[in-house]
KEDOTI-758147 format. One record per residue: y, z, x of N, C-alpha, C, O in turn. Coordinates in steps of 0.02 Angstrom, whole numbers, padded with zeros to 5 digits, always signed. Atoms other than C-alpha are relative to their C-alpha. Layout:
<atoms>
YZXYZXYZXYZX
...
</atoms>
This chain:
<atoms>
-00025+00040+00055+04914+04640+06121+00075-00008+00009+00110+00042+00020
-00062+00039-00022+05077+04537+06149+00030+00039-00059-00008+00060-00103
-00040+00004+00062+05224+04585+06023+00032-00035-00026+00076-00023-00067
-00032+00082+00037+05262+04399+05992-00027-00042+00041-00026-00029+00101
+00029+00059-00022+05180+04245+06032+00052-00058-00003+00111-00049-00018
-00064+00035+00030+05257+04064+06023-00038-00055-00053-00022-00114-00056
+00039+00045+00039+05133+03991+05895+00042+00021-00069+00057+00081-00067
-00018+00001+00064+05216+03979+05706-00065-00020-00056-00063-00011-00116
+00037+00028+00046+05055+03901+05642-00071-00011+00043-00100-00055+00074
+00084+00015-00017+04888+03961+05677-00041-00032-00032-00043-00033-00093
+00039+00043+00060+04775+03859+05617-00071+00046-00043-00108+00090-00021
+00034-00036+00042+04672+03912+05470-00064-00060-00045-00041-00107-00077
+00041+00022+00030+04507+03840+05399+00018-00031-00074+00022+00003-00125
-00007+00006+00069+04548+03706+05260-00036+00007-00082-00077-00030-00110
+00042-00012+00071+04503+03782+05085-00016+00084+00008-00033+00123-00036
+00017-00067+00013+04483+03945+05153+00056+00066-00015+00114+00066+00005
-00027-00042+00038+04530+04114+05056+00004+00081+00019-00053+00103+00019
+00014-00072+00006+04550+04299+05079+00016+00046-00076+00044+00034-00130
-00002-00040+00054+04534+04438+04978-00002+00066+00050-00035+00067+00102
-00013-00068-00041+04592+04635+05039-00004+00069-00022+00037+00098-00057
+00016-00081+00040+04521+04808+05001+00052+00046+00032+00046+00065+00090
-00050-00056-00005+04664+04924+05007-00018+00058+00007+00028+00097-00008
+00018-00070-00026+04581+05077+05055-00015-00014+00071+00013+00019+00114
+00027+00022-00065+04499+04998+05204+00031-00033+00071+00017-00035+00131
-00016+00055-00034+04606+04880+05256-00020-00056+00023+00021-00086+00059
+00067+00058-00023+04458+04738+05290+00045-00021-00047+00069+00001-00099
-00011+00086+00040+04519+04574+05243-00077-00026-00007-00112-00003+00038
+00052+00024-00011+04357+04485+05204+00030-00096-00019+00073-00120-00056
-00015+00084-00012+04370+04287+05226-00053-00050-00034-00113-00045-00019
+00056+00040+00013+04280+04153+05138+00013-00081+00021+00063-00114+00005
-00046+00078-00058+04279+03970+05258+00030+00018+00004+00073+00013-00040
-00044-00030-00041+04371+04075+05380-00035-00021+00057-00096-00031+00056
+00038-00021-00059+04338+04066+05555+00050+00039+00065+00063+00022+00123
-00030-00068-00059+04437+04236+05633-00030+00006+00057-00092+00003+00055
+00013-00012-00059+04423+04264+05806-00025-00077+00029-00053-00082+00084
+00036+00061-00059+04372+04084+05862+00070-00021+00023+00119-00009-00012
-00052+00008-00035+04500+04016+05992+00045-00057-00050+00018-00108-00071
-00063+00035+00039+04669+03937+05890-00011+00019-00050+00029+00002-00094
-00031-00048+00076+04632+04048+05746+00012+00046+00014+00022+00070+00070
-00021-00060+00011+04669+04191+05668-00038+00051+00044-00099+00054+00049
+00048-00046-00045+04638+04334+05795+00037+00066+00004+00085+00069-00035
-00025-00069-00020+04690+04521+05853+00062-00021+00028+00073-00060+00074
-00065+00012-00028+04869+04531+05862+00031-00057-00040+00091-00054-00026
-00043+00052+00044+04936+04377+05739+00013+00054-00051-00004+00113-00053
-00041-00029+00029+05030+04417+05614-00043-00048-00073-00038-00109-00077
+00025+00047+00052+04918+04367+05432+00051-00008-00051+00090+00039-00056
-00033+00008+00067+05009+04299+05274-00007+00009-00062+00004-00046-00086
+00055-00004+00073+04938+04338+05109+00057-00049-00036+00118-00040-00036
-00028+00046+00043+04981+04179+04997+00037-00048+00038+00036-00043+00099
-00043+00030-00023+05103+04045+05024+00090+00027-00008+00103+00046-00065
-00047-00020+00006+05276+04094+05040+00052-00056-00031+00089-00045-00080
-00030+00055+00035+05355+03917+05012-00025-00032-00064+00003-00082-00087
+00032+00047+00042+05252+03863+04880+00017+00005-00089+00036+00055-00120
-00019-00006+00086+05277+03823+04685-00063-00007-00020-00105-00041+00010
+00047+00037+00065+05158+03810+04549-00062+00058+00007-00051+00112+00034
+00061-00034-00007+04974+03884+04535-00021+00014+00091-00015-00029+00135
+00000-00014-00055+04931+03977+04688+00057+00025+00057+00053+00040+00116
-00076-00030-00058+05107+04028+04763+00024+00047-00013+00085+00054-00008
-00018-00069-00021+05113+04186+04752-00018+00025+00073-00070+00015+00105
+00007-00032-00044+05161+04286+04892-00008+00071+00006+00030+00111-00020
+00014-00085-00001+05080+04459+04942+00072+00030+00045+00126+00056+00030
-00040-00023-00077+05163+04496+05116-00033-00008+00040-00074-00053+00035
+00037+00020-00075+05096+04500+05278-00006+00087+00050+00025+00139+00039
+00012-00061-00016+05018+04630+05405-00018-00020+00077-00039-00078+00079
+00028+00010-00070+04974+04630+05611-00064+00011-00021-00070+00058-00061
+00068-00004-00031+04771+04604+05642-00002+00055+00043+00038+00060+00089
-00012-00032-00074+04726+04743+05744-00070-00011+00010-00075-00008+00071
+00066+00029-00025+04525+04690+05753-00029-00061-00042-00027-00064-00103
+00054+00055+00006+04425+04541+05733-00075+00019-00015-00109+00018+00037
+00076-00033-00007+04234+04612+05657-00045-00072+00010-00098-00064+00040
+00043+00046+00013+04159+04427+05633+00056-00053-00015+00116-00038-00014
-00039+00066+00025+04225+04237+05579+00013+00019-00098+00052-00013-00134
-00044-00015+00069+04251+04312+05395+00023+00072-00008+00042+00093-00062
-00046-00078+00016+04316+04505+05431+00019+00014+00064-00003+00007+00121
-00043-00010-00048+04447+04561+05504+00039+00075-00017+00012+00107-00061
-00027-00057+00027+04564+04718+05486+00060+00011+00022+00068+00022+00082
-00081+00007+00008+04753+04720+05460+00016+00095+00012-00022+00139-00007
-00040-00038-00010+04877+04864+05520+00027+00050-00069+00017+00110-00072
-00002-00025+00074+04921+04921+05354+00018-00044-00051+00033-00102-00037
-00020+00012+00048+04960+04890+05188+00051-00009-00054+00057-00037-00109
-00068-00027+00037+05121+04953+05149+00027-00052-00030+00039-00049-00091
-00066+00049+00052+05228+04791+05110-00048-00058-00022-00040-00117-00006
+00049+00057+00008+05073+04702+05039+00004-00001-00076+00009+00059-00088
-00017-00008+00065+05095+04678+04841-00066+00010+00002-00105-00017+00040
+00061-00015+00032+04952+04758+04755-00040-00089-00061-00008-00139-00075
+00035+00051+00041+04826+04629+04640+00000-00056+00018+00013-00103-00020
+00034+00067-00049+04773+04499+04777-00070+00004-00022-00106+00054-00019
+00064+00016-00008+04624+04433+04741-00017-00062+00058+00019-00066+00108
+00005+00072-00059+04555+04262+04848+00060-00029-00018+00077-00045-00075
-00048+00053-00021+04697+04174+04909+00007-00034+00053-00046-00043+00082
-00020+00046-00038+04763+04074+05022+00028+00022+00057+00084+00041+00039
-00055-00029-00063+04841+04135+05198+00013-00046+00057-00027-00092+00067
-00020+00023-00053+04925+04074+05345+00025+00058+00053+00050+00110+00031
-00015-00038-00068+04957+04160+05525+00047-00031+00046+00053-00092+00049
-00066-00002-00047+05105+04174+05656-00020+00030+00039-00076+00054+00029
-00008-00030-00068+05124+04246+05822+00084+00032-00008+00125+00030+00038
-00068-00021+00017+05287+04320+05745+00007+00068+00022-00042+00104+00017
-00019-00023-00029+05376+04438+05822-00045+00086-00064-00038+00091-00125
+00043-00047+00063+05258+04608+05729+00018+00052-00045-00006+00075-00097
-00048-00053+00047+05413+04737+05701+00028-00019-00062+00064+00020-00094
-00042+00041+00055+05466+04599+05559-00041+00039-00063-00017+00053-00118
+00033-00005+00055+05327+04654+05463-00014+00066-00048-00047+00064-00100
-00036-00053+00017+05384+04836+05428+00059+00007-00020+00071+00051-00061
-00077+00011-00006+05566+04796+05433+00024-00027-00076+00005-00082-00097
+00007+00009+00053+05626+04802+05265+00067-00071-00003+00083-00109-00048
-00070+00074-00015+05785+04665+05342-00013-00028+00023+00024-00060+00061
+00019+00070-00012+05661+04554+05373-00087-00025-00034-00129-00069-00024
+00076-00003+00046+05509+04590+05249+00009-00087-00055+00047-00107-00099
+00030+00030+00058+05421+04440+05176-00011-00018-00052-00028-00072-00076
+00034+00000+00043+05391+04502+05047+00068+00006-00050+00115+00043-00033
-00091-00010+00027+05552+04480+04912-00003+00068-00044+00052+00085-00064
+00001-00054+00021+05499+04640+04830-00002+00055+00034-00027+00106+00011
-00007-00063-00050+05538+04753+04988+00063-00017+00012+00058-00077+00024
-00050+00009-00014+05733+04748+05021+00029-00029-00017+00057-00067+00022
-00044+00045+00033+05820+04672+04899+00007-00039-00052-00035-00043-00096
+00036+00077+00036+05851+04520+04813+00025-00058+00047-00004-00112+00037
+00014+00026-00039+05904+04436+04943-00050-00040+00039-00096-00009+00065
+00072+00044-00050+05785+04281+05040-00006+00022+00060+00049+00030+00086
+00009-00030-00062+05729+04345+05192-00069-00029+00029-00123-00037+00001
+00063+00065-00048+05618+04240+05329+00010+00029+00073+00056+00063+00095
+00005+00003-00062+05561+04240+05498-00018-00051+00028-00078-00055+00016
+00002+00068-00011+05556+04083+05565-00023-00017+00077+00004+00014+00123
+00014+00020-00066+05475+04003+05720+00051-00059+00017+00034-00106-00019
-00018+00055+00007+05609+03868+05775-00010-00023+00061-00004+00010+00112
+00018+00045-00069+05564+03734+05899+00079-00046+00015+00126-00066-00020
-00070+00073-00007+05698+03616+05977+00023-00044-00048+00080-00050-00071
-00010+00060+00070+05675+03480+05846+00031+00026-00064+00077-00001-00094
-00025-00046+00049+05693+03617+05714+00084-00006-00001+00122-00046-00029
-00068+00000-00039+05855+03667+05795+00045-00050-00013+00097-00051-00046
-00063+00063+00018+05916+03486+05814+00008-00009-00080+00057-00012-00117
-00041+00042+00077+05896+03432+05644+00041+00050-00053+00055+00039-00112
-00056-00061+00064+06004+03591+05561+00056-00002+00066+00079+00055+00070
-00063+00003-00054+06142+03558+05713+00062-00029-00077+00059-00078-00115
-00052+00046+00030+06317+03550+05613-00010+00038-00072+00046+00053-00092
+00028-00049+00063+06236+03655+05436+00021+00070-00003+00043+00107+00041
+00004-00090-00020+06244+03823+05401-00045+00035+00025-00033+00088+00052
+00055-00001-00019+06076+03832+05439-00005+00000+00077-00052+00029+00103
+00000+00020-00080+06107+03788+05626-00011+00059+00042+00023+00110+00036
+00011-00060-00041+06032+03900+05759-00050-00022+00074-00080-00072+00091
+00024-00003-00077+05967+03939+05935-00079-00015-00017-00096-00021-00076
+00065+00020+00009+05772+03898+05964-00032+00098+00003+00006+00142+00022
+00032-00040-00014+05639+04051+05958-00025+00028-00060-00046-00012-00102
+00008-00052+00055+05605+04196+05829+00081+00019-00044+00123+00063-00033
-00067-00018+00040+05748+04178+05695-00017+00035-00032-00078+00030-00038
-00014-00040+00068+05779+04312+05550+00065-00057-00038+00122-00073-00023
-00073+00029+00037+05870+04211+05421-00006+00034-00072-00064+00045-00088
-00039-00034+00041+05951+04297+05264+00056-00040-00044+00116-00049-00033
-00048+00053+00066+06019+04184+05105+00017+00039-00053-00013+00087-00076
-00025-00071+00055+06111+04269+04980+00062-00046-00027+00089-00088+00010
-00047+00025+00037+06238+04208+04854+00066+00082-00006+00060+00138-00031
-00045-00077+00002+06410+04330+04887+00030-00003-00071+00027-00047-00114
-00036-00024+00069+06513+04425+04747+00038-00071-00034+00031-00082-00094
-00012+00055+00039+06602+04254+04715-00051-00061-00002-00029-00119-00001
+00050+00061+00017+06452+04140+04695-00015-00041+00052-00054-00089+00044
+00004+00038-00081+06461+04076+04884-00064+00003+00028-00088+00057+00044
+00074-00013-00021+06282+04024+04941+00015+00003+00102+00042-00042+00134
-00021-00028-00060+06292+04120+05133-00079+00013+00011-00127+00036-00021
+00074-00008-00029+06157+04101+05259+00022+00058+00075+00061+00038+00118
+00037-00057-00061+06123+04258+05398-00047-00018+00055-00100-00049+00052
+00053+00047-00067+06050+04213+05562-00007+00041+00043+00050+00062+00054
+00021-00030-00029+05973+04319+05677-00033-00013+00046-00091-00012+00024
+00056+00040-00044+05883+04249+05847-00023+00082+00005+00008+00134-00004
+00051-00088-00002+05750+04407+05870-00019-00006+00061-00012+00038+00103
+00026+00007-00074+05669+04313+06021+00041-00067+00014+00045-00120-00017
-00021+00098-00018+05753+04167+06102-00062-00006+00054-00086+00037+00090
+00055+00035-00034+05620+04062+06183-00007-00084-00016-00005-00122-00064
+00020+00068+00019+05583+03909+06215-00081-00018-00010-00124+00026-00014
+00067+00010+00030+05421+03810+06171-00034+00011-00041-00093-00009-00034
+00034-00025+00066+05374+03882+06002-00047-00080-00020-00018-00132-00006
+00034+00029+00029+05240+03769+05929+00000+00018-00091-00026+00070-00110
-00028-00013+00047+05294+03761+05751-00041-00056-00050-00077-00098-00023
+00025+00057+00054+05233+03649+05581-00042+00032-00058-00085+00012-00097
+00051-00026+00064+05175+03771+05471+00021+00024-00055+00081+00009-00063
-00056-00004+00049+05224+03840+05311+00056+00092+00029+00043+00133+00074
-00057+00070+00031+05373+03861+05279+00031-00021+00044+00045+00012+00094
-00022+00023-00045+05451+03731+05354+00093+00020+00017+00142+00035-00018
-00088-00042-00023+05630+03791+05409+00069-00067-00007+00072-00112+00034
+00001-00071+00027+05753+03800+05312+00002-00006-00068+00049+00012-00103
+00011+00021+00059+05679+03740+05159-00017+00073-00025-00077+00081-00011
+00027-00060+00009+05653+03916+05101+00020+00007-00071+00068-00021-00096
+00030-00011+00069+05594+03980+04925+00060+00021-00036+00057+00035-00096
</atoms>
């Protein structure tokens, strides 16, 4: 199992939901199809919820490494730790993101692990790249950490971190970069 891929956006069955027993760790999937080739498989990185999203349905859990594939609706995540408790069926998306992010409390997901601070991991492709050239936002291509924060005088300050530089990331999924929540 790789410790970073260059996919940002595995693709995920439209309409389909998980739900996660916290003793077990089994994700169970409903219109999922885990383990078939360009989905979710051993070694991505899952999302619980949307991270960019407003309104009904955008809550975000956190996210966890796959470490097996049992079938096209169960699977079984690494742990639990930065996963918010009271998920029921939702919504997820998968990365090939770099997998130490997802422990790392200076680059957790989840906005209720480290802070109050925004904190992302970002797949950026070339195009990405070009169109924040000249921003504060502006950065190298690969596995960014970015970090938004308003300082002691009210100054909105963005943090940039390349984790992997690489080229070729395949990117387009949520969130799109650096529209962030």
């Amino acid at each position: 199992m790789a410790l970073w891929g260059n996919n940002d956006n595995r693709s995920v069955q439209s309409g389909g939901t998980v739900s996660l027993n916290y003793s077990t760790r089994v994700v169970t999937g409903t219109g999922t199809t885990f383990g078939t080739a360009g989905y979710v498989g051993e070694g991505d990185v899952i999302h619980f919820g949307y991270r960019d999203a407003t309104g009904a349905g955008s809550t975000y859990y956190g996210a966890a490494v796959v470490v097996s594939v049992a079938s096209t609706v169960s699977l079984t995540i690494d742990s639990t730790a930065n996963i918010a408790t009271g998920m029921g069926n939702t919504v997820f998306t998968a990365n090939q993101c770099p997998k130490s992010f997802v422990l790392n409390s200076a680059y957790s997901q989840n906005t209720g692990v480290g802070g109050t601070a925004d904190k992302f991991v970002y797949g950026i492709g070339k195009t990405g790249s070009e169109a924040v050239a000249g921003t504060q936002f502006e950065t190298g291509v690969g596995w960014v950490g970015i970090t938004t924060y308003n300082d002691a005088g009210g100054n909105f300050r963005v943090k940039k971190e390349v984790l992997v530089a690489m080229s070729g990331i395949a990117t387009g999924s949520r969130p799109a970069f650096p529209d962030q929540k």
